[in-house]
Structure formats: C-alpha cells, structure tokens
C-alpha positions as CSV (number, residue, x, y, z in Angstrom):
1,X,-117.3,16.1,-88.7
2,X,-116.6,13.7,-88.8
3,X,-116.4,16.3,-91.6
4,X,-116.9,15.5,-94.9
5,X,-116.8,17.0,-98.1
6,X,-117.1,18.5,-101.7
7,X,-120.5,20.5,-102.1
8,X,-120.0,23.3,-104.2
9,X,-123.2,25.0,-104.2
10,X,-122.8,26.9,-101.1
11,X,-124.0,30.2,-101.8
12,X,-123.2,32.0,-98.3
13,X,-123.6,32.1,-94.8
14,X,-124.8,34.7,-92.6
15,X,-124.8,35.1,-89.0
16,X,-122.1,33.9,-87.3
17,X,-121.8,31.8,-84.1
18,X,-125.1,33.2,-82.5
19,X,-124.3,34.7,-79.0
20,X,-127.9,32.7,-78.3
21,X,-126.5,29.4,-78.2
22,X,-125.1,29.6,-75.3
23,X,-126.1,25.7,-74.4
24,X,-123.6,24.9,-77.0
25,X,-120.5,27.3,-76.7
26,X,-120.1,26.9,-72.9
27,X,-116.7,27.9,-72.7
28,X,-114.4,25.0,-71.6
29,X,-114.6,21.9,-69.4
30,X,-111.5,20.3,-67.0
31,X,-108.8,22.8,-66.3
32,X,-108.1,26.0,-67.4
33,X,-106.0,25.6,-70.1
34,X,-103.0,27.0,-68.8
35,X,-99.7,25.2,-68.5
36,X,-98.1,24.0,-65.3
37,X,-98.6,26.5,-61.8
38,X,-95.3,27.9,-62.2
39,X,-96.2,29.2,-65.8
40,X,-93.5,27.4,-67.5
41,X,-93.7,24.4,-70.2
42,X,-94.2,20.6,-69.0
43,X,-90.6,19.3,-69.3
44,X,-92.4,15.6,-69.7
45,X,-93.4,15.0,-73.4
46,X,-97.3,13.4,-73.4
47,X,-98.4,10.5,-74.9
48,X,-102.3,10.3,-76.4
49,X,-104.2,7.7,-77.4
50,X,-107.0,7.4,-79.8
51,X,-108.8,4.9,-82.4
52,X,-110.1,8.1,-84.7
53,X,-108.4,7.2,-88.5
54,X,-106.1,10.0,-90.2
55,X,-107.6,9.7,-94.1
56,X,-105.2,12.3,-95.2
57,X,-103.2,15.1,-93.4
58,X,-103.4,17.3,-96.8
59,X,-106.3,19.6,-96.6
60,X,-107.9,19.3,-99.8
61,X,-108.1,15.4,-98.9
62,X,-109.6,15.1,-96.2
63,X,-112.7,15.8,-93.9
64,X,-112.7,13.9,-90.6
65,X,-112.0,14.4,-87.1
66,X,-108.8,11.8,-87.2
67,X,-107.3,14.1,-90.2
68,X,-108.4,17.3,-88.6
69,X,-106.8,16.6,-85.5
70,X,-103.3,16.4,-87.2
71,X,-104.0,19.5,-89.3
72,X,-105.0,21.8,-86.1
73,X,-101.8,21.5,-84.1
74,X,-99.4,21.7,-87.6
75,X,-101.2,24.1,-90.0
76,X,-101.8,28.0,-89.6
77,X,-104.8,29.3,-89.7
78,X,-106.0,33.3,-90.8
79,X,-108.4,33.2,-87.9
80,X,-108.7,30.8,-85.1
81,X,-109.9,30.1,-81.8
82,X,-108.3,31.1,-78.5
83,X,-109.2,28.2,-75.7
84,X,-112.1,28.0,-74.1
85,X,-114.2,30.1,-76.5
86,X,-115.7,29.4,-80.2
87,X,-115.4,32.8,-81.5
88,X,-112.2,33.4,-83.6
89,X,-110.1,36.1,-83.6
90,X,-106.8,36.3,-86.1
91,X,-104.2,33.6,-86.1
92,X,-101.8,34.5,-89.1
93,X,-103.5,37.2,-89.9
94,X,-103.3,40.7,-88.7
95,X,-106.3,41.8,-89.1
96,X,-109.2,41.2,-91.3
97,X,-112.1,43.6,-92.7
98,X,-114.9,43.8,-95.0
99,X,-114.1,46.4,-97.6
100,X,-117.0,45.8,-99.8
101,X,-120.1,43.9,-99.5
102,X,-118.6,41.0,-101.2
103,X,-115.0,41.6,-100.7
104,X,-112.9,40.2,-97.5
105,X,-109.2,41.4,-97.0
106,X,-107.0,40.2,-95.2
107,X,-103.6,41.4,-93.7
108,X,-101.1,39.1,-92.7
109,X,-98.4,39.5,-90.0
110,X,-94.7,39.9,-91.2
111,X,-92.1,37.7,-90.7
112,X,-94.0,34.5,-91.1
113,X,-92.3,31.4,-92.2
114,X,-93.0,27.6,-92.5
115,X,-90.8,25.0,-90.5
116,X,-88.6,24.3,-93.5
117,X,-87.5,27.7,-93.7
118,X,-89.8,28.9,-96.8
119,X,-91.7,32.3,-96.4
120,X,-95.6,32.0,-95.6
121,X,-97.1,35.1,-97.7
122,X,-100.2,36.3,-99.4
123,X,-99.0,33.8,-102.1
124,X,-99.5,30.7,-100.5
125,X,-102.8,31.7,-98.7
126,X,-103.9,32.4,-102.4
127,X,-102.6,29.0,-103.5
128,X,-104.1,27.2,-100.3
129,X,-107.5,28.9,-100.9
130,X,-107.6,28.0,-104.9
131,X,-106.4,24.1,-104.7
132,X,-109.1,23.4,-102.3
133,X,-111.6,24.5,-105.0
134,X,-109.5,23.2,-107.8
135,X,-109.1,19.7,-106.4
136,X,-113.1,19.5,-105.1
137,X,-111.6,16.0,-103.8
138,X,-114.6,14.2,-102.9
139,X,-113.3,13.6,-99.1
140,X,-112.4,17.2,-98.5
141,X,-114.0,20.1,-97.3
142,X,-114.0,22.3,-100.5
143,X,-118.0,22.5,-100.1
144,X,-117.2,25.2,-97.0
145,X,-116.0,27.4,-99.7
146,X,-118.7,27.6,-102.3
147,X,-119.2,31.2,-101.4
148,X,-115.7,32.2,-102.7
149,X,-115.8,33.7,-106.4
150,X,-112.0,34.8,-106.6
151,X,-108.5,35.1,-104.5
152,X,-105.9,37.9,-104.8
153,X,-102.7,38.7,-103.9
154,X,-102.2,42.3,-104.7
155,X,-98.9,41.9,-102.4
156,X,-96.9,39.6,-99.7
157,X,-99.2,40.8,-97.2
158,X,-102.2,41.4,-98.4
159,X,-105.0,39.1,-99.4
160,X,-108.4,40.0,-101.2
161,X,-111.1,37.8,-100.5
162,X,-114.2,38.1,-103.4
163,X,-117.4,36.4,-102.2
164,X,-120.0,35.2,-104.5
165,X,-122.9,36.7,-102.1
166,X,-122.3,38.5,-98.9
167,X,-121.4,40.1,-96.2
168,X,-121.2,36.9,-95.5
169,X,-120.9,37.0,-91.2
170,X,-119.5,33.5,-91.0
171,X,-116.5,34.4,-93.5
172,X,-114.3,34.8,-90.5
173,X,-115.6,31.0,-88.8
174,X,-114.5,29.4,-92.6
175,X,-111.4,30.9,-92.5
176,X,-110.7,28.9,-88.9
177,X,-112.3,25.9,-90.8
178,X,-111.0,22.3,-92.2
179,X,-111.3,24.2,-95.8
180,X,-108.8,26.7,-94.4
181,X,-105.3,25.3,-92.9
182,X,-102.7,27.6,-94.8
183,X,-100.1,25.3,-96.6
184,X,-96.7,26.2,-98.1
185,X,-96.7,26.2,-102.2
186,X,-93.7,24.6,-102.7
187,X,-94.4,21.7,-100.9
188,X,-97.9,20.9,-102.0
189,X,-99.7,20.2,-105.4
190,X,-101.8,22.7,-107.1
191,X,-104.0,20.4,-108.5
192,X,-103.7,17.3,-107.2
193,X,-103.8,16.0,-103.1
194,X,-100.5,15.3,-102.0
195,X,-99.0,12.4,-100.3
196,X,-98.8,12.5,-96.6
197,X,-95.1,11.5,-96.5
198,X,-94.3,14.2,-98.9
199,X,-95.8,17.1,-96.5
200,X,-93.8,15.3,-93.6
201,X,-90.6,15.2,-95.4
202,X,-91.4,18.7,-96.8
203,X,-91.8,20.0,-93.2
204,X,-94.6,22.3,-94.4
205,X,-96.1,23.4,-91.1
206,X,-96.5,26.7,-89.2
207,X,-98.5,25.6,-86.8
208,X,-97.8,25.0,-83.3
209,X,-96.1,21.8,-83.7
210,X,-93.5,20.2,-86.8
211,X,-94.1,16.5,-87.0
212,X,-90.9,14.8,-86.2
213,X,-92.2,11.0,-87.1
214,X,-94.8,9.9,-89.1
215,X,-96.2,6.5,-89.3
216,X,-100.1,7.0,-90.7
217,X,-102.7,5.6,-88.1
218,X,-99.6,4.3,-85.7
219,X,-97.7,6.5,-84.2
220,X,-96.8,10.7,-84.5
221,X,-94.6,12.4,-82.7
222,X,-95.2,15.8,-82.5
223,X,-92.4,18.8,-81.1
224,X,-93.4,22.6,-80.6
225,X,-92.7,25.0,-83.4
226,X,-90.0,27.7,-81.8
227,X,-91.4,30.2,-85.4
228,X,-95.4,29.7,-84.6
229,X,-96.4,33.4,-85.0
230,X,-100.2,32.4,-84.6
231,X,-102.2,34.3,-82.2
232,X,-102.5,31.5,-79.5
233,X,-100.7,30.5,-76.6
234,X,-96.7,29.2,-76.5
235,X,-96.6,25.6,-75.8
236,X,-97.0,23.9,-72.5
237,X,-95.4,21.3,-73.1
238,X,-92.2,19.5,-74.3
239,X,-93.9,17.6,-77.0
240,X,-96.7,14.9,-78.1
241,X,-96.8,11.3,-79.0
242,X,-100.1,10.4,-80.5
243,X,-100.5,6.2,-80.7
244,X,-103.4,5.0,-82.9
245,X,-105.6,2.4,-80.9
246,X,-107.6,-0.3,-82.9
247,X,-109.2,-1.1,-80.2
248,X,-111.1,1.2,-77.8
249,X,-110.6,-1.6,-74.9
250,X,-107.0,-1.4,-75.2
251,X,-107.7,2.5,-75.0
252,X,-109.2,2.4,-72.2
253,X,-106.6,-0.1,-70.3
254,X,-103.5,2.1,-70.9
255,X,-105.3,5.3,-70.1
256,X,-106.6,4.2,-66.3
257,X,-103.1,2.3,-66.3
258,X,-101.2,5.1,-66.6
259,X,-99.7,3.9,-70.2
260,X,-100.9,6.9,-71.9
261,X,-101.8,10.3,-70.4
262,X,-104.7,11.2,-72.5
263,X,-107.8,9.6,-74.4
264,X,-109.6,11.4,-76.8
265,X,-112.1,9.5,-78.9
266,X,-113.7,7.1,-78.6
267,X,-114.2,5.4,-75.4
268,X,-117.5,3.2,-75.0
269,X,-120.1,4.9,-72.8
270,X,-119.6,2.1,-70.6
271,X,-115.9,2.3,-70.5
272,X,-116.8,6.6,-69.8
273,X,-118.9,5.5,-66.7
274,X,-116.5,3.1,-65.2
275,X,-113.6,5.6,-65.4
276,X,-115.7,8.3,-64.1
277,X,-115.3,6.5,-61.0
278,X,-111.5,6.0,-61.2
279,X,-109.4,8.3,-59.2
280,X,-106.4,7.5,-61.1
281,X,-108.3,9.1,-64.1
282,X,-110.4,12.8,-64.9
283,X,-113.3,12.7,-67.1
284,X,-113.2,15.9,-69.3
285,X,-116.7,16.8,-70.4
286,X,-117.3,19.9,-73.0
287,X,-120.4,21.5,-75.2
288,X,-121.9,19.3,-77.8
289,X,-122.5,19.2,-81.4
290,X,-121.9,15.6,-82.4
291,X,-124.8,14.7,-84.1
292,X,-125.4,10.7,-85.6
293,X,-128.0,10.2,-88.1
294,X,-128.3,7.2,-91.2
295,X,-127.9,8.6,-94.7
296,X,-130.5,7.5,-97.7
297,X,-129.1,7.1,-101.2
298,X,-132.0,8.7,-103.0
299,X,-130.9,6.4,-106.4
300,X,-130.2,3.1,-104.9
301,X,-132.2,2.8,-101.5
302,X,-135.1,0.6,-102.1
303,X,-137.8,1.9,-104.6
304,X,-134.6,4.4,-105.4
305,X,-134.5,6.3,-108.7
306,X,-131.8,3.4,-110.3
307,X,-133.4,0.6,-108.9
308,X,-135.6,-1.5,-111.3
309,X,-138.9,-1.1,-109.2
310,X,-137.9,2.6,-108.7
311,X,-141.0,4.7,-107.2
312,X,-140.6,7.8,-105.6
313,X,-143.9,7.5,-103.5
314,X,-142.9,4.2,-102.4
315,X,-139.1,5.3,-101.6
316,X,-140.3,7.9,-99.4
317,X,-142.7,5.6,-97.3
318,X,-139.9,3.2,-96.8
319,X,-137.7,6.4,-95.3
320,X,-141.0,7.8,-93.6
321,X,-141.6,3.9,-91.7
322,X,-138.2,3.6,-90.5
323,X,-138.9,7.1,-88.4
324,X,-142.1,6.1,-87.7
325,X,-140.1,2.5,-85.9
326,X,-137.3,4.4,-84.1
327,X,-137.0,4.7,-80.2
328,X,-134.1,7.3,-79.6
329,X,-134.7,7.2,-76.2
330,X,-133.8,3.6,-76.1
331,X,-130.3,4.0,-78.2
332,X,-129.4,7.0,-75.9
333,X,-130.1,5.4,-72.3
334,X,-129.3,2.0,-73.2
335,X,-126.1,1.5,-75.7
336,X,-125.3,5.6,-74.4
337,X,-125.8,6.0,-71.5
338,X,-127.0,9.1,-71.9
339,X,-124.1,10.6,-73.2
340,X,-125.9,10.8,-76.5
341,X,-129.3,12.4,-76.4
342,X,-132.5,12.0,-78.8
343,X,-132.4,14.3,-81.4
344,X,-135.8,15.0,-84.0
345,X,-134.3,17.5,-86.0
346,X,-131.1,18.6,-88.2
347,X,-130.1,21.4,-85.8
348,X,-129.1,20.5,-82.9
349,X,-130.1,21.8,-79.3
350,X,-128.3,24.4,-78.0
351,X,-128.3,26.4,-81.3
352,X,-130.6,29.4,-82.4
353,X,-133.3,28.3,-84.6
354,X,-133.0,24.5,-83.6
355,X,-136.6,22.5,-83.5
356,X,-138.0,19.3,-83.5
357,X,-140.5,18.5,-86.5
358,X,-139.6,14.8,-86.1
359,X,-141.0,14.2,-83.3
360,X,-144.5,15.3,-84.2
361,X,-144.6,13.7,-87.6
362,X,-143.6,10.4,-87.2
363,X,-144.2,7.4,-84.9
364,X,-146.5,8.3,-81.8
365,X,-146.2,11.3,-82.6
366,X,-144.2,12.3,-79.3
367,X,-141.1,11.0,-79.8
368,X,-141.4,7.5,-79.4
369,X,-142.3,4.5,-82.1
370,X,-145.7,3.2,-83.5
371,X,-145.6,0.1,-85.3
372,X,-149.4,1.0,-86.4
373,X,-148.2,4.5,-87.8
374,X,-145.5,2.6,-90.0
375,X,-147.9,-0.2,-90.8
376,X,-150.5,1.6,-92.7
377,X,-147.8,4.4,-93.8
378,X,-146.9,1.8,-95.9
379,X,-149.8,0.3,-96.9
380,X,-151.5,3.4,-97.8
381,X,-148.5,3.8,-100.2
382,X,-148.7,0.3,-101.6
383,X,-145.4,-1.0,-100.2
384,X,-145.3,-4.9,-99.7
385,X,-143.9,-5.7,-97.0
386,X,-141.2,-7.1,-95.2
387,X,-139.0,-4.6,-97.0
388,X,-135.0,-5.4,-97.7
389,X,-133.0,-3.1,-95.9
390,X,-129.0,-2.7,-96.9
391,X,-127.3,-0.9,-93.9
392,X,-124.2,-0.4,-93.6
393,X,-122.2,1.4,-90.5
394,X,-118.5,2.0,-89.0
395,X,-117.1,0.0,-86.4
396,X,-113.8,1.7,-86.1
397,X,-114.4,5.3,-86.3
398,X,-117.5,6.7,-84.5
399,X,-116.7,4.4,-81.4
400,X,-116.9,1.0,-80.4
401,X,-120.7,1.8,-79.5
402,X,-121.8,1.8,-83.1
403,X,-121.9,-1.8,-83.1
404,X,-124.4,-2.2,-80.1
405,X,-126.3,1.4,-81.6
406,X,-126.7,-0.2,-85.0
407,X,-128.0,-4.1,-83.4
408,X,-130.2,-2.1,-81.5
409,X,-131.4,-0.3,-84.8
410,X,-132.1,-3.0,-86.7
411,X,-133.9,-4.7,-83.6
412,X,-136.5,-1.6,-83.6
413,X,-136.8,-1.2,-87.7
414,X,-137.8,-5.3,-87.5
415,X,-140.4,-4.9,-85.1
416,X,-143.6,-5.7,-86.4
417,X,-142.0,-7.4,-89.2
418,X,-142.8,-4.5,-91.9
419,X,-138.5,-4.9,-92.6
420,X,-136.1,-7.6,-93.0
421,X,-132.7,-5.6,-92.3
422,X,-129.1,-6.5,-93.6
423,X,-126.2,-5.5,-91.4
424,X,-122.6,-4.9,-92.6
425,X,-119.8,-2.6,-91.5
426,X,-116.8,-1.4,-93.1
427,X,-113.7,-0.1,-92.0
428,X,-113.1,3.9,-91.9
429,X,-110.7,4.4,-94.9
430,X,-112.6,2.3,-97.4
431,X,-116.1,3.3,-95.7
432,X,-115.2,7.0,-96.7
433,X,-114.7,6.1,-100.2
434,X,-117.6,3.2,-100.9
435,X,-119.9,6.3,-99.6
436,X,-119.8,8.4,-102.2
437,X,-119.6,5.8,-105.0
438,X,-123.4,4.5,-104.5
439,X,-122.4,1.0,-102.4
440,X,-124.6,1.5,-100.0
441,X,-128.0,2.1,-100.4
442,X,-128.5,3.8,-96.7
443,X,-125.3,4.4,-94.1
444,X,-124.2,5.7,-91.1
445,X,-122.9,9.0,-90.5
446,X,-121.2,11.3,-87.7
447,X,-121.0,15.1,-87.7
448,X,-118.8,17.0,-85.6
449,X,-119.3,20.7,-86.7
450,X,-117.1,23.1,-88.6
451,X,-118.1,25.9,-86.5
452,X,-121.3,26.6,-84.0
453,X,-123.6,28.0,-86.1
454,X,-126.8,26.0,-87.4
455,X,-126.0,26.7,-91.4
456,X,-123.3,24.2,-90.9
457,X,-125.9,21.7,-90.1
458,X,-127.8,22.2,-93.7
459,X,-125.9,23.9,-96.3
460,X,-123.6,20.9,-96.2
461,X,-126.0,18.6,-95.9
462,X,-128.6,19.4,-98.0
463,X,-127.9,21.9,-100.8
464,X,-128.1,20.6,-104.4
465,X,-124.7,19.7,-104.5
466,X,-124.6,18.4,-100.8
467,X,-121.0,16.7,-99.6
468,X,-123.3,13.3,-99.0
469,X,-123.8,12.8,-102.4
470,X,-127.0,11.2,-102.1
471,X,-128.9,12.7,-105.2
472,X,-131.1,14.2,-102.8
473,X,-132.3,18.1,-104.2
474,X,-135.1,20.1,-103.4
475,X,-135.3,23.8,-104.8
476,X,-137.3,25.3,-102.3
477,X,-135.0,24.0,-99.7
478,X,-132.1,25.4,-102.1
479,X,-133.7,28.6,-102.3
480,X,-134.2,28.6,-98.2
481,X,-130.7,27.7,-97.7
482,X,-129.5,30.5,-100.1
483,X,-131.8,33.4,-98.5
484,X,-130.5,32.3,-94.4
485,X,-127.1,32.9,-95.8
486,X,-127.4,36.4,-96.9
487,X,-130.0,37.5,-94.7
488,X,-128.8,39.7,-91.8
489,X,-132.2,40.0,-89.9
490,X,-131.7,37.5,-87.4
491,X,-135.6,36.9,-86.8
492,X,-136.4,36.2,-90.3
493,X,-132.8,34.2,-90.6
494,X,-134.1,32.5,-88.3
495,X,-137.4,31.1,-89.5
496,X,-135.5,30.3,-92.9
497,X,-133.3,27.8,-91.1
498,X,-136.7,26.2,-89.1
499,X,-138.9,26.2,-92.2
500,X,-135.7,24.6,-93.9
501,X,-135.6,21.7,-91.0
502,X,-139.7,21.3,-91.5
503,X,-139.1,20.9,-95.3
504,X,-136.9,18.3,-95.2
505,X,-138.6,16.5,-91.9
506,X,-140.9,15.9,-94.9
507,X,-138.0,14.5,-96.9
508,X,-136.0,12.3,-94.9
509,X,-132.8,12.9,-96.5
510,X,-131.1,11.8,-93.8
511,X,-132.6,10.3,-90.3
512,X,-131.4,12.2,-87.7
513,X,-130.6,9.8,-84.4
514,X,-128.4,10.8,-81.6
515,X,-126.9,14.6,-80.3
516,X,-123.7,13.9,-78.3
517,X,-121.1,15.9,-76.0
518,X,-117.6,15.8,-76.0
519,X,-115.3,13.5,-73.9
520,X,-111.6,13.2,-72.6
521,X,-109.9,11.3,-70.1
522,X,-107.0,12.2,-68.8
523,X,-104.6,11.0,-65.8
524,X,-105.0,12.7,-62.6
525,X,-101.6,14.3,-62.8
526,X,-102.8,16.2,-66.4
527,X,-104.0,19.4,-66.8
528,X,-104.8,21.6,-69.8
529,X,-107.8,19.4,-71.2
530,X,-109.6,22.1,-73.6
531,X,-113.3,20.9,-75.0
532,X,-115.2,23.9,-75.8
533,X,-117.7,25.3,-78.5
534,X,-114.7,25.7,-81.4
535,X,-114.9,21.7,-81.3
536,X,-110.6,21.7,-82.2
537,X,-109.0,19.5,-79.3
538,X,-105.4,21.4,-79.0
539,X,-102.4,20.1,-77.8
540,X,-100.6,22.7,-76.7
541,X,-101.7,23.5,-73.6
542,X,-101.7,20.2,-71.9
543,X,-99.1,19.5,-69.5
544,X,-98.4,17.0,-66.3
C-alpha cells in the first residue's frame, strides 16, 4: 500500500503466505520487540515523526499506509500478527475454522468491549464486514473482499463467514487486512464513510491504543487501551505522540537531534546513508515488498480508447517504448541508493512464483535500455514521433526521492527524442482522488502489501474490476487470476501466477520500476523497532 482500493471482482485467494518466501518474511530487524530489560512499560511517552498523509482513519475510506498506520494501533482485528512474524494467529477472535468448503466461522472471545464502553460482538464484526462492501468507496480496500458472498451472526459470539469460492487459504491473512479493522456499530455509518472526528469523539477503538487528540495530518496522541483483549503483547510504553512532517528534511533534523524518538517514512536515501553513520541514531532495516511502478490509463493515455486518435496498436507501442527506454539500475543506484532494487516483473523477489518477463522483452533485452528497440517498436507500429507524455507523480507521500526518481525518468523516456514528457505532481489527498477520475493519463504508484503472498500483487491490480481503475481487462488473465485462487496444488498455483505475470508483461498495464525494503530510525536510547514480513509498524512495543 500504499494500499488502494475498490475491486470487486476478487474471486479467491489460495495459498497463503508461502513458507518459500523466506527472502521476504525474515522475521524482524533492530531489537527484539520487547519492552524495557526490566520487563515493565517505558514510563516516558514517545514521540514519532513522519510525512506519510492519513486520507481517512474510517476503514471503508481509506487504503494507504498514512491511514493504515492509525487504524493498526486503534482497531481490533479477528486475526493478526504477533511481532516479528507475518503469519497471523487470532486477535479478537478465539478461534477460527473452516466448516465447509465455502464457509469460515469465527468464534470471538467474551468480554470484549470498545473504549467507550459499548459491547464488541458478532454484531459489529457483521456490520464492519457488510459496510465495507456496501460503501465500495473508491479509496478503500473493499476489493480485498470480493470473495465474501454473505455474513452472519447466528449469536454474540459467533460469526459465519460464506465465501463465494473456496477454501480460500488466505481467508485468515484478509481477516488481519486494511478491509478488516473491527469497528463499533453505533459509532459508524452503515452506508456511508464516516468523519474522522466523529470516530474520535465516539471513542470507537479496541485496539491497543484510544486516541486522546486528534488533529488530521498534525498531531495524534495516542494512550494504551487498559480493555485490549487482542492476542498481542501489553504495551511498552506510556503512550505515543505521532507529529506529521511536510518536510522529510525537517524529519530528518529532529530525529538525529534528538527532537523526536522515531522516523518512520520517508526519509531520502541520502538522508538513510548519512544517518547510518550517526551514533546518536539506529537504522532499522526489515523484509521488503514495496514495490513502485507508473500506472497507464488505458482510455486517456495517448492513442487511449477516449482519445480522438484512439488506436489500440499504437497505445500499446507507446507503453511497450517507454520499457524499452528505462534504466532501473540507474534510478536504484543513483536517486536510491540501493535501497530500492530493479524490479521486471509484478511479483516481487522474495515470493514464490516471482519472475522477470520484463527484462527479456523489452529494451536490450537484459535489463537495461535500447533506444534502437524503442525506435523501430514504434515505427513498426506507425507511431509519429516525439510522443506527448502527461505524467504525473507524488511529492509528499512516497518520499522526497520521487522528485529526483521521476526527473531521472523523464530524462531516460527523452532519450533519443522518440518522447517529449510533461511533468506535474500533486499533493497526496487530492492525488488519491484525481486518480481514479481519469486526470491523468499515466501516474505514479506505491504498493506496500496487504499480506506476503504474490495474489496480492495481481488480483488487485489486474482483475476486471482492478482498484487502479484504469479500464485495463483481459479475460484470460481474469480467468488465470480466478483458477490461482482456488487452486490448492501449489505447483500448478504456481505457474498460474507466472503465466499471469508473462501475460500482462505483454500488456503493460502498469510499468513495474523499483522493489524496496523497509526503514526506521530510531534514537540510540529506543528499542522495540518491529519491521518484519506482516508490513504493520506497531507501536506498542517501543520503549526508551
């Protein structure tokens, strides 16, 4: 995620987090998660900084790592992650089970309650699951749930999940997923998302933290809940302070200062390697699944089905060049540092049935760019040339990197002079709306991953009714996507999801760029830093 949205056509998953990808679920980095020596809780509340962007902290309205970070440490989950691992175990619930092929229930603990004093039962997990499908707000994560036919709620502890397809072996990683924080009926709208200030005032949370002050992307204070009946750890700690950064340099300066105790996204990669050298300062270093790719509006992208010189052959060329002219190498080493890595495919390394079909189809057919290759790729397709490009990125929520990444872009798409390319960026809130509404004809995108398992990386992204909304559809990759999900073999699962990646090589829905890992800095004197394969940063167990 960042985490986006509304697809509804998800027709199953199978196959959970694969034991296989071990590159990627490799436990946690920094300390171990614990609390202070002693065992008891940090008497010192922590402050954290960050320049990630809360959209919403309702659910059903949101689907972005500066949202998602509010909702993990104030929301319940039915399963959830203990530290250090990405395999889930229950939360909220007491157990879970399959008793049919198609049929998930749940039993929830008893005693549960929300911060305001109002019951959490089978009721409100029911209502949770059937606003996020009857909202389908374009910025949420309802697409995670296109599996789910029906909920019930036979009685205050019991909760009846019926799947569309199944056993669906992921069921258990959605239920820990941004479609999946339980929230409390009487506070929240059935049909409608609701106001952040509402859920505040409401005091809706079970989580391990109530909010105590609420000022959207400035400041939230954060204080343990003594009721959290989850299955993780007690608080560490006394309490967090989050402050909102709109600028990373400013980030960067209070952390090594000693101004704040934490910084979690997103630092520079040259701020990362001057603090690395810092002894005032740890750099916390976790598994990756951070993927950054450009998006291609299929109607409005030049040659696009809306334009007035639309041409399908001629659209695809243009997509198909601009592979052919991008040096990944060169973006990772030189605006990353190496933090981010090439990536020529959807999956990412690190995760079963991850391959790289882009790297033998386009440019020199190795990895790196050929001017010639996009040259006569376009003239064989009858595309004059130098071609308009509109491309718009974010400058305030993937990093302050994105400006140097996306210079260095459109450096390497006009080389040879087969494109003219118009820059423009947007900030986060309004980016995350123009997005779905056709403005831009090709974009920038971030994905931080639901959960580690290599469906996440195509159902979402392209199944008919994908949360990109690009009008991009292909039925055999539909009809891929839907057999992976149900099919339990993991061999022929597995060449599903890579003949799925070939197919749409071919396609270039999106351009896949850059695979990155996670990073925190933390003062010397802080301990408890958790970055590890469930890609949630917790705040509980930090302390100092």
């Amino acid at each position: 995620m960042s985490m986006h949205q509304s697809a509804r056509g998800r027709i199953g998953l199978a196959i959970g987090a694969l034991g296989a990808s071990a590159l990627l679920l490799a436990g946690c980095a920094g300390s171990d998660g614990g609390g202070n020596d002693d065992g008891g809780a940090s008497t010192e509340p922590l402050i954290i900084g960050t320049t990630d962007k809360i959209t919403s902290i309702d659910p059903a309205g949101s689907y972005d790592n500066g949202s998602f970070a509010v909702m993990n440490q104030v929301y319940p989950f039915l399963f959830n992650s203990q530290y250090g691992t990405a395999d889930v175990t229950p939360d909220i619930a007491e157990s879970g089970e399959w008793t049919a092929d198609t049929e998930y229930t749940v039993t929830l603990k008893e005693g549960l309650t929300f911060a305001n004093g109002n019951e959490l039962t089978s009721s409100d997990v029911k209502f949770t699951f059937d606003r996020q499908l009857a909202i389908a707000d374009e910025n949420g994560p309802s697409y995670l749930l296109g599996n789910l036919d029906s909920v019930e709620a036979p009685d205050d502890l019991t909760v009846v999940f019926t799947l569309k397809s199944g056993p669906d072996q992921t069921w258990e990683q959605i239920l820990s997923s941004p479609a999946a924080p339980i929230v409390d009926e009487d506070v929240f709208s059935a049909d409608s998302v609701t106001p952040d200030d509402d859920i505040v005032e409401g005091m809706a949370f079970a989580g391990q933290y109530v909010i105590d002050s609420y000022s959207v992307n400035e400041l939230i204070s954060y204080s343990p809940n003594p009721d959290y009946m989850g299955g993780l750890p007690e608080v560490a700690n006394a309490g967090v302070t989050v402050s909102y950064y709109a600028d990373a340099s400013n980030l960067k300066l209070d952390v090594e200062s000693g101004e704040i105790d934490v910084a979690y996204r997103s630092l520079s990669a040259t701020d990362i390697e001057d603090l690395s050298t810092n002894d005032a300062v740890k750099v916390v270093e976790g598994p990756g699944g951070e993927i950054r790719y450009i998006v291609f509006n299929f109607d409005t992208m030049p040659y696009g089905a809306t334009t007035a010189d639309a041409d399908a052959a001629k659209s695809l060329a243009v997509r198909q060049a601009m592979a052919d002219l991008l040096d990944r190498e060169a973006l990772s080493q030189d605006v990353y540092k190496g933090t981010f890595t090439p990536l020529y495919s959807y999956v990412p390394q690190g995760l079963t049935g991850a391959i790289e079909p882009l790297k033998d189809l386009y440019g020199d057919g190795s990895g790196g760019a050929s001017v010639d290759v996009a040259t006569q790729r376009l003239a064989d397709a009858g595309v004059e040339t130098p071609v308009e490009l509109n491309l718009q990125y974010n400058g305030d929520h993937y990093g302050p990197s994105s400006g140097d990444e996306y210079a260095a872009v459109k450096s390497q798409l006009e080389e040879g002079g087969l494109f003219t390319v118009n820059l423009a960026q947007t900030e986060w809130v309004q980016y995350s709306k123009d997005r779905t509404a056709d403005v831009y004809p090709m974009y920038q995108l971030g994905w931080f991953p639901d959960y580690s398992d290599a469906d996440n990386y195509l159902t979402p992204f392209f199944s008919a009714d994908n949360f990109l909304v690009n009008h991009y559809e292909n039925a055999e990759v539909q009809e891929l996507i839907t057999a992976q999900a149900t099919e339990t073999d993991p061999a022929a699962r597995q060449a599903d999801i890579e003949e799925i990646q070939t197919l749409v090589a071919g396609d270039l829905s999106t351009l896949p760029l850059l695979q990155g890992t996670q990073v925190a800095v933390v003062g010397a004197d802080v301990d408890g830093a958790v970055l590890d394969g469930s890609f949630k940063f917790r705040y509980a167990p930090l302390t100092k």
